[in-house]
KEKE-746294 format. One record per residue (C-alpha): x, y, z; residue in one letter. Coordinates in steps of 0.1 Angstrom, whole numbers, plus 5000, padded with zeros to 4 digits. Layout:
XYZA/...
// end
This chain:
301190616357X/297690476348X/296290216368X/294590066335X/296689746338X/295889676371X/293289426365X/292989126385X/295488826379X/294788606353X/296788276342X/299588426313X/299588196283X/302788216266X/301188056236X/298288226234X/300488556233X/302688426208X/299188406187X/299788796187X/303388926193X/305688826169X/309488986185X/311789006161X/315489076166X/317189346146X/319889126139X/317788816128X/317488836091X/316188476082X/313088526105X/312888876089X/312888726052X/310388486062X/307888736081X/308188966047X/307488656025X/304588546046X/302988836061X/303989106042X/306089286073X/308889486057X/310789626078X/313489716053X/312190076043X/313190356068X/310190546083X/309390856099X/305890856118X/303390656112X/302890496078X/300590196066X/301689956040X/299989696031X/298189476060X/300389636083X/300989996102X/304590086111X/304690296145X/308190366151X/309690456187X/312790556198X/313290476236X/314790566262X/315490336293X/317790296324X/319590046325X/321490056359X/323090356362X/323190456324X/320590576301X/320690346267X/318390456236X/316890196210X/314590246179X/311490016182X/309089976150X/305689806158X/304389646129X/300889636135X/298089396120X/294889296130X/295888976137X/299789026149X/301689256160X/305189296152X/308089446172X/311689516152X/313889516185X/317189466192X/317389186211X/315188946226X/314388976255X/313889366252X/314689516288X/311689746291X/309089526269X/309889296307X/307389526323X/304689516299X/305289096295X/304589126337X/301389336335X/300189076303X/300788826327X/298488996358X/295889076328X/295488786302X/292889046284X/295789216270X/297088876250X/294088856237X/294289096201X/297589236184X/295789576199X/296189426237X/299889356232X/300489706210X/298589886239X/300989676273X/303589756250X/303390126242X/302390136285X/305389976291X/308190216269X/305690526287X/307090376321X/310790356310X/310190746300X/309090796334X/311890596350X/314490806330X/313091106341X/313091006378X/317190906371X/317191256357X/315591446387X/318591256411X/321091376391X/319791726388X/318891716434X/323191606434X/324091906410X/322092166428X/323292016465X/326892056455X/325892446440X/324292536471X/327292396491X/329292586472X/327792886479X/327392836510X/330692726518X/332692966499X/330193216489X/331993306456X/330992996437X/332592676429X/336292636417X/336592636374X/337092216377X/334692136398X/331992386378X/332692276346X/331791936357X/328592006367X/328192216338X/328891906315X/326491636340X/323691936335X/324191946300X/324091586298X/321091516310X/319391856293X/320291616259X/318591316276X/315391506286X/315291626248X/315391256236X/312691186263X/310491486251X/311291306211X/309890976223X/306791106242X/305891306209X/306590896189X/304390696217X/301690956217X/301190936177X/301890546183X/298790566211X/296590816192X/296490546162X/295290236185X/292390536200X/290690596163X/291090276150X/288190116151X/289689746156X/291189856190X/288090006200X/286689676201X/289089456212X/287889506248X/290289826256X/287290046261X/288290406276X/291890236287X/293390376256X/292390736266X/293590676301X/297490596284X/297290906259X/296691106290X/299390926310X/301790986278X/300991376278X/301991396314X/305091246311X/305891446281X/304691776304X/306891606331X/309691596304X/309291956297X/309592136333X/312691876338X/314292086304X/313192416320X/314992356354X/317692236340X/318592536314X/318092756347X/320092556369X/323292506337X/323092926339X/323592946378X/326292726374X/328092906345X/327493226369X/328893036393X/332092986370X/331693346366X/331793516399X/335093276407X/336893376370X/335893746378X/337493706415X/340793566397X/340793816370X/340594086400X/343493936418X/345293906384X/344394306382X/345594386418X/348994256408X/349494426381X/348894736393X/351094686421X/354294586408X/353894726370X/354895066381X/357595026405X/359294776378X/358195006346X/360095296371X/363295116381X/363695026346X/363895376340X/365995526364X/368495246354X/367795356317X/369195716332X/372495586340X/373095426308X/371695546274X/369795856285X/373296056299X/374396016262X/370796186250X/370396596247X/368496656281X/365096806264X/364496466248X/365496266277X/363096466300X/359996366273X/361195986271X/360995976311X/357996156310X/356395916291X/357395606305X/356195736339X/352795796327X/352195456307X/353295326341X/350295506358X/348195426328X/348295046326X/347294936356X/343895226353X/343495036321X/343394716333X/341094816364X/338594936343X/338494646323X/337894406352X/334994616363X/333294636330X/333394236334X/331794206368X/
// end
């Protein structure tokens, strides 16, 4: 992550950041009319990328964050002025705006333009990618460990139950590295916008902005190698499932082709004693004949089968 908001520690003025940041819950609908009545911020259209109307530019962001040991998603839309900065969030306080409100605090610069917040803000959802990513890496180290076990242990793979499981966590987290990978794609538009516009160019961020479109890019890069090793690791595991269905289908095989014939045999001698005296003998040679040799031919059937499938 970029050490940009490093800076030395500086006295955090709540009020001086509420000059700037206006949060405003999703759910809050008075403070909504009055913001569109006053300022203009309308947050009532749906948007897709970034869009200016008005005063205002809407960056929206959907994030991804931890939140113990589950990963929760939330749309974010900055309305951003050159005076305030507006953040359509569901609640207040907003879980992973916490980090950014810490690193205002170390570097009061950041308070002091709507770009500042926007840019501790945009840092701060860039960090909660990372963080899910990292949750995603632990998971992935616990499926691989119990596939290696497995293989290990057994040498044929893990049981049906215990490899669909993994299967499904895999597959889980592939569809949380995807939403990661959307996100990265939102916050790098979001941060490209504060680069050219001139207004945050001279509110003090200097080459800072750079520094978090780079940090941004590498988590999205991050993002993408995490998808990769997952897809390779969700096919070991259905090979896995594989090798231990083929080993069942072969025992299923062997059994069949041992006690088919003997049974498919003593059905017909007993057949001899009772309906087949009262046949002519020409005919009852050619039934027996037959019956004999689909005996043989099942269980060849079935063989071949089960080795086409391995």
């Amino acid at each position: 992550m970029t050490k940009s908001l490093r800076a030395p520690a500086d006295r955090f003025d709540t009020e001086v950041l509420g000059m700037h940041w206006i949060p405003l819950p999703s759910s809050d609908e008075d403070t909504a009319a009055v913001l569109r009545e006053r300022l203009g911020v309308d947050f009532t259209t749906p948007r897709d990328g970034v869009t200016a109307q008005g005063d205002f530019t809407y960056l929206p962001v959907t994030v991804n964050y931890c939140r113990g040991e589950r990963v929760e998603r939330e749309t974010i839309v900055f309305a951003l002025g050159t005076e305030f900065v507006v953040t359509l969030q569901p609640a207040e306080p907003f879980l992973p705006f916490e980090t950014a409100i810490a690193a205002m605090r170390r570097d009061a610069t950041l308070t002091g333009s709507s770009y500042g917040v926007t840019f501790a803000l945009l840092w701060a959802l860039n960090d909660a990618s990372d963080r899910v990513l990292r949750w995603v890496g632990h998971t992935v180290e616990a499926q691989r460990d119990i596939l290696d076990a497995a293989t290990a242990e057994h040498g044929n793979g893990l049981g049906a139950g215990p490899a669909r499981e993994v299967i499904h966590r895999l597959g889980a987290a592939e569809r949380v590295v995807a939403r990661v990978r959307e996100t990265q794609a939102q916050l790098a538009a979001a941060a490209r916008h504060l680069d050219v516009d001139y207004a945050a160019q001279t509110s003090g961020l200097g080459e800072r902005i750079g520094s978090l479109v780079a940090d941004i890019e590498g988590v999205a890069r991050r993002a993408e190698r995490e998808h990769d090793g997952l897809r390779f690791l969700a096919q070991t595991a259905t090979a896995c499932l594989g090798v231990r269905q083929s080993g069942i289908l072969r025992l299923h095989t062997g059994v069949v082709a041992v006690f088919l014939p003997p049974t498919v045999l003593a059905a017909s001698y007993a057949a001899e004693f009772t309906w087949l005296p009262r046949l002519d003998p020409i005919p009852a040679l050619f039934v027996f004949v037959v019956v004999t040799a689909l005996a043989a031919a099942v269980p060849l059937h079935y063989l071949g089968r089960g080795e086409r499938r391995t």
